[in-house]
C-alpha positions as CSV (number, residue, x, y, z in Angstrom):
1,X,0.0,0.0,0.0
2,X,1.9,3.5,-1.1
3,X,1.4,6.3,0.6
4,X,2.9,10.1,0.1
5,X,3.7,12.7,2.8
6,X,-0.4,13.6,2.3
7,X,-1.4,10.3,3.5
8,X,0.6,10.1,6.7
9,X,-0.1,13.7,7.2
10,X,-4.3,12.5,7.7
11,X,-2.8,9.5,9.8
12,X,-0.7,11.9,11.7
13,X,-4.4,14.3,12.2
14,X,-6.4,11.5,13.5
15,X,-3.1,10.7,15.6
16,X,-3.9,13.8,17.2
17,X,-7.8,12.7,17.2
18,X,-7.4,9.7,19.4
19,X,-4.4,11.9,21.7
20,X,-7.1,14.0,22.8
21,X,-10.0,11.2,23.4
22,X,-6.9,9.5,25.1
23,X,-6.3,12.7,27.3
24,X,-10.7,12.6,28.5
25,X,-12.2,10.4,30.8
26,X,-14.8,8.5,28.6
27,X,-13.8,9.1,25.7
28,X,-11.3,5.8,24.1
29,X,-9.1,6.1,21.2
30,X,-9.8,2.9,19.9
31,X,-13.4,4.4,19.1
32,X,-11.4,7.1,17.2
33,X,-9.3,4.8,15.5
34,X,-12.3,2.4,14.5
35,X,-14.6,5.7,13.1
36,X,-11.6,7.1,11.3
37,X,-11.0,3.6,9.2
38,X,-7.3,2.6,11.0
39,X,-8.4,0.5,13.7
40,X,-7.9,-2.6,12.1
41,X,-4.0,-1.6,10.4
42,X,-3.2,-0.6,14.1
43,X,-4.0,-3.8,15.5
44,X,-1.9,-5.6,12.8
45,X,0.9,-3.5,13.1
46,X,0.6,-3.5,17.2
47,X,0.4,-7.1,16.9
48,X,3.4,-7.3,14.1
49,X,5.9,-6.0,17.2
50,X,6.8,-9.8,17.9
51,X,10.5,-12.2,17.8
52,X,9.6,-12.2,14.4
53,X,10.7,-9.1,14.1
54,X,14.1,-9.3,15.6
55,X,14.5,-12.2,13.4
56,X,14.4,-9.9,10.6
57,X,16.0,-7.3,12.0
58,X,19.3,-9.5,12.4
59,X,18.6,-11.0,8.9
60,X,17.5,-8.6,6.6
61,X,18.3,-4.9,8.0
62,X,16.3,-1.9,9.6
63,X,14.7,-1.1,6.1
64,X,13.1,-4.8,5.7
65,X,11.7,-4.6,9.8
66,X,10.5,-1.0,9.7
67,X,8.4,-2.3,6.5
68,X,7.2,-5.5,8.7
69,X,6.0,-3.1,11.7
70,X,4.5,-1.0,8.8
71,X,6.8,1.7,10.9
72,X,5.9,4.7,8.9
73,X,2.0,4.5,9.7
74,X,2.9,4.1,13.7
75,X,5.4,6.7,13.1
76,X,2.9,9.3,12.1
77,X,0.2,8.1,14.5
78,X,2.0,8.3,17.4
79,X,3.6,11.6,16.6
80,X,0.1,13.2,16.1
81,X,-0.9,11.1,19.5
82,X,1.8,12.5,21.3
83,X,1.2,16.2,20.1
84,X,-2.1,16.2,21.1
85,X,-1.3,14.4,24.9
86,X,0.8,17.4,25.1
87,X,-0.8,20.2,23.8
88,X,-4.1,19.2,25.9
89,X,-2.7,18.3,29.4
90,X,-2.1,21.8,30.5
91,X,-5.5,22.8,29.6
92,X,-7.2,19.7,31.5
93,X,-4.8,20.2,34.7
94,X,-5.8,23.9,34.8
95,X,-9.4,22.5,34.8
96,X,-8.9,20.2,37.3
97,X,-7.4,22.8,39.5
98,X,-9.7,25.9,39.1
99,X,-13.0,24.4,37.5
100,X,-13.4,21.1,38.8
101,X,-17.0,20.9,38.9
102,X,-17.6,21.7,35.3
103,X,-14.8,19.6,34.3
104,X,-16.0,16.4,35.8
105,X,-19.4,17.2,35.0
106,X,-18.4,17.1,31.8
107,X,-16.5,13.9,32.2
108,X,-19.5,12.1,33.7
109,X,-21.8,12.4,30.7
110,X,-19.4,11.2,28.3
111,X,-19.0,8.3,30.6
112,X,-22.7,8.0,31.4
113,X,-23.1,7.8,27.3
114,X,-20.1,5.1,27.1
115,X,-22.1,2.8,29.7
116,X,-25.0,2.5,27.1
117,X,-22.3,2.4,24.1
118,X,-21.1,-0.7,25.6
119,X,-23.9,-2.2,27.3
120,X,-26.1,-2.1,24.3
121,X,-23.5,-4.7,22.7
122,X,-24.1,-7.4,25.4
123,X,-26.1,-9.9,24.1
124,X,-27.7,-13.6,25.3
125,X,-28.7,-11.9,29.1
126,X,-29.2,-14.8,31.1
127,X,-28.6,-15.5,35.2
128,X,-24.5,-15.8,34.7
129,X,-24.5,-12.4,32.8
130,X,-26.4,-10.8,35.8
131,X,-24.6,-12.1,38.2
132,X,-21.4,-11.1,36.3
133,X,-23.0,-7.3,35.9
134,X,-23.3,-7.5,39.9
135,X,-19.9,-8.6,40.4
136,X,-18.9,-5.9,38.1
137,X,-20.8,-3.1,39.5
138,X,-19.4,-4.3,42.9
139,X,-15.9,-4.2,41.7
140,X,-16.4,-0.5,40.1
141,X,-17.9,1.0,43.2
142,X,-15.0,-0.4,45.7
143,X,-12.6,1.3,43.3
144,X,-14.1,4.5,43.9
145,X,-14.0,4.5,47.6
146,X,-10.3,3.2,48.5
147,X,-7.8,6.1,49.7
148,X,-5.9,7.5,46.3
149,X,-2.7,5.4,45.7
150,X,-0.3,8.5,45.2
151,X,-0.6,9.0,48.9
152,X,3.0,7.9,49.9
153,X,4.6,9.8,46.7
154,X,5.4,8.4,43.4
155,X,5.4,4.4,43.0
156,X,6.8,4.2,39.4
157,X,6.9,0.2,39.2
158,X,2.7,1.0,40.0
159,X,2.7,3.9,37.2
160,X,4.4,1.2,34.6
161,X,1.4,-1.0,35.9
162,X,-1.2,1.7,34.9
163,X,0.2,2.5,31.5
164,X,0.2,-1.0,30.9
165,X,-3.8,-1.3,31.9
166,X,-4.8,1.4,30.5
167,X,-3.0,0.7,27.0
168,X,-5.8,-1.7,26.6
169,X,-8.2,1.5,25.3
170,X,-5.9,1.5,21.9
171,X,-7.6,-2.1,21.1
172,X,-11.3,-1.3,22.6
173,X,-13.9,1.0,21.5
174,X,-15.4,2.7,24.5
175,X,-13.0,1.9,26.9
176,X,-11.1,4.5,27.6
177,X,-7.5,4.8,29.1
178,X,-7.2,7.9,30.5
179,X,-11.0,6.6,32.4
180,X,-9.0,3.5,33.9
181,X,-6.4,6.3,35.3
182,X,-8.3,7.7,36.5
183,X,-10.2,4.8,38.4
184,X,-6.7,3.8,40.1
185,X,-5.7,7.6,41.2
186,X,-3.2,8.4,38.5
187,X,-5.4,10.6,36.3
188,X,-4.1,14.1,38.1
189,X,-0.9,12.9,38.6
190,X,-0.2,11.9,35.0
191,X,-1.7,15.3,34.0
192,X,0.5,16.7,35.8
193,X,3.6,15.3,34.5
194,X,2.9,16.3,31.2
195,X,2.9,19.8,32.2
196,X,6.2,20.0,34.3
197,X,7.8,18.0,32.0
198,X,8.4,15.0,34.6
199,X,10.4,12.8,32.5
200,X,10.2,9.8,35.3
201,X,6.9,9.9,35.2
202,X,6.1,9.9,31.6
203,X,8.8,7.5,31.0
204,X,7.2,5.4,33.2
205,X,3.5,5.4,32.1
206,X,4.7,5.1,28.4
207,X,7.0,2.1,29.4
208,X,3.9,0.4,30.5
209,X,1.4,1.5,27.4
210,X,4.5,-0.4,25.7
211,X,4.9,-3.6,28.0
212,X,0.4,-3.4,27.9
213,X,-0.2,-3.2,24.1
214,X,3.0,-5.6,23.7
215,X,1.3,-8.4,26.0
216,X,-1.6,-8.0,27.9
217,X,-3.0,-6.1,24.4
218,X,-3.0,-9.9,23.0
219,X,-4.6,-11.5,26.1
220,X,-7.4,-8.6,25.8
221,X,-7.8,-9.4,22.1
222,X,-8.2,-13.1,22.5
223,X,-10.6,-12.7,25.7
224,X,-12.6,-10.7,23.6
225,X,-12.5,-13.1,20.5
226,X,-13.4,-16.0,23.1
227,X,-15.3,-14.5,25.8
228,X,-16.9,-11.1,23.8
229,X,-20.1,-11.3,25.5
230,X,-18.6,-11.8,29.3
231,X,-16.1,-8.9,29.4
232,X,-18.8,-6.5,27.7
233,X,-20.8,-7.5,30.1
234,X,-18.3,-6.9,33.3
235,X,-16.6,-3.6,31.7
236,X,-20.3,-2.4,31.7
237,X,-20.8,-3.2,35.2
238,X,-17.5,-1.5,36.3
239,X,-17.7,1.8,34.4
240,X,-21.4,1.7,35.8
241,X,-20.1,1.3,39.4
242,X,-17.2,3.6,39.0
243,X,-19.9,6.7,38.1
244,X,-19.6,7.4,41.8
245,X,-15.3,8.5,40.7
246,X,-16.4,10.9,38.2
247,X,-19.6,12.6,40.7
248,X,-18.7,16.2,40.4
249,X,-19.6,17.2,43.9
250,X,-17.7,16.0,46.3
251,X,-17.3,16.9,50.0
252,X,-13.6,16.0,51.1
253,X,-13.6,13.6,54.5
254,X,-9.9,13.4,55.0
255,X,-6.9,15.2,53.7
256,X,-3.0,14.1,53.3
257,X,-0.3,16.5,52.7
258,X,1.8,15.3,49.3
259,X,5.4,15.1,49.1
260,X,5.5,18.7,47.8
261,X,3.7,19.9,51.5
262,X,0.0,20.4,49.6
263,X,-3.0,19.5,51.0
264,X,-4.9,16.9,49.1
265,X,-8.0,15.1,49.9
266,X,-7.5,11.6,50.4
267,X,-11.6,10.6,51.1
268,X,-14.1,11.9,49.4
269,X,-18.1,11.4,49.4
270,X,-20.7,12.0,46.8
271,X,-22.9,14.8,47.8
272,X,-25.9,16.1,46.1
273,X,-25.3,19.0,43.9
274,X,-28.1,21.1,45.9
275,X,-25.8,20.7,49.0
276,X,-24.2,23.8,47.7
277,X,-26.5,26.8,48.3
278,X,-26.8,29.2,45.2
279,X,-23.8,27.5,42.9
280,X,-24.1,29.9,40.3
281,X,-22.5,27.0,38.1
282,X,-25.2,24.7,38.5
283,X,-26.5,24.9,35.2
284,X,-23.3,25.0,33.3
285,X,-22.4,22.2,35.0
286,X,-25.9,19.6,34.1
287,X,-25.5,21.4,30.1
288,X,-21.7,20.1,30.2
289,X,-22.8,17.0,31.4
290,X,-25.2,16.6,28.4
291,X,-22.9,18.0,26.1
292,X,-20.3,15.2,27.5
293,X,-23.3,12.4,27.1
294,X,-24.4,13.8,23.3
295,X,-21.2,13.8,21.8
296,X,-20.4,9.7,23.1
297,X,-23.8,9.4,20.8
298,X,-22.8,11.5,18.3
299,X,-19.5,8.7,17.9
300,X,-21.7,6.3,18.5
301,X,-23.6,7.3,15.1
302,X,-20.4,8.2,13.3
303,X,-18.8,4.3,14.1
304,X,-22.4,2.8,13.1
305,X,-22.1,4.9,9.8
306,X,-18.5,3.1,9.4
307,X,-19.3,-0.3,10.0
């Protein structure tokens, strides 16, 4: 397949397309990749990163491998990926920081929307599918109420862990990474880092994307191929039970003080959003919430249109 400058030019834009789904809670870059026609070259080429490849490396050159990985195509992806990462992070951690509310309002109607997205591809409900949902919804909502794991500082063997779980949205529509980050406490921190410019910490998150879409990317892809109906099933229940991480009032219960002498809270409860007497942000919060939930159906149309 030729391509000019042009074509990886477009791969290098929806690069930047699946960055910033990558970069939102709800939002998965797999989605982006299956709307904009690449989904299936990137899981051939992810999956083309094997000892085969050494083999040619050693045998036939650098020209002959980069060809096997399809090398320019990733290339350009993951440049436009990275660019967009980047460019976003400083805008989403200054949200985080002065408009939380309408940020996670936001947040929890693309992720409300992605629930249904996935859910409405379960098929065959029977008694083991409920009780899956259950065990699922169980397992989302415990998530949400364990202390943050950054408490003690910065674990980077557990950040190479995250990268490597949350790697798994390059292969799944409507799963997002950045969502799963958020689910184990990394989210802000990661945001962070890509601000500062904390090498350790990037350098640890992309390790693990690397190690995840390397291995446990092929695990994912053969769970799905054999048991499809069973992890829809128990990602739906999980996201579902995980709503209560991406509730955008919060009171704080307990506080830590970081390694950098800041005040964080470490427990946090959902609170009605009426707790708040006269929040003049009310509203802009429930029509960012809608907006968040309309444009998950919006893709959802758009990937339809595709298949």
């Amino acid at each position: 397949m030729g391509r000019n400058l042009k074509d990886y030019i477009v791969i290098g834009l929806k690069g930047m397309a699946m960055g910033a789904a990558d970069v939102v809670p709800g939002v998965s870059g797999g989605t982006i990749a299956f709307i904009s026609g690449i989904y299936e070259e990137l899981l051939s080429s992810i999956a083309s990163v094997n000892l085969k490849l050494l083999k040619t490396l050693k045998t036939e050159g650098i020209k002959a491998a980069w060809k096997q990985v399809n090398g320019s195509f990733l290339l350009s992806l993951f440049i436009g990926i990275f660019i967009s990462i980047i460019s976003l992070a400083k805008t989403i951690k200054w949200l985080l920081e002065n408009e939380p509310v309408l940020l996670w309002s936001f947040f929890f109607g693309l992720v409300a929307a992605s629930i249904i997205y996935i859910g409405k591809q379960v098929e065959n409900w029977n008694a083991k599918i409920i009780i899956l949902f259950i065990l699922g919804i169980s397992f989302g909502y415990a998530i949400t109420i364990i202390p943050s794991t950054n408490v003690g500082g910065i674990n980077y063997l557990f950040l190479i862990f995250a990268g490597a779980i949350a790697s798994c949205a390059m292969i799944l529509p409507g799963i997002s990474g950045s969502y799963i980050l958020l689910l184990i406490g990394v989210y802000p921190v990661v945001m962070t880092a890509l601000t500062d410019k904390n090498y350790k910490i990037i350098a640890s998150i992309g390790l693990g994307v690397i190690v995840g879409l390397l291995s446990f990317s092929k695990l994912l892809k053969w769970l799905f191929a054999n048991y499809k109906n069973q992890m829809l099933i128990v990602l739906t229940g999980i996201m579902l039970g995980s709503l209560n991480k991406v509730w955008p009032w919060k009171e704080t219960i307990s506080t830590y003080v970081n390694s950098h002498g800041v005040t964080k809270p470490l427990l946090e409860q959902s609170v009605s959003p009426f707790s708040f007497d006269g929040d003049p942000k009310l509203m802009m919060a429930i029509v960012l919430a809608f907006v968040g939930f309309g444009l998950i159906l919006l893709m959802e149309k758009l990937a339809v249109k595709k298949g």
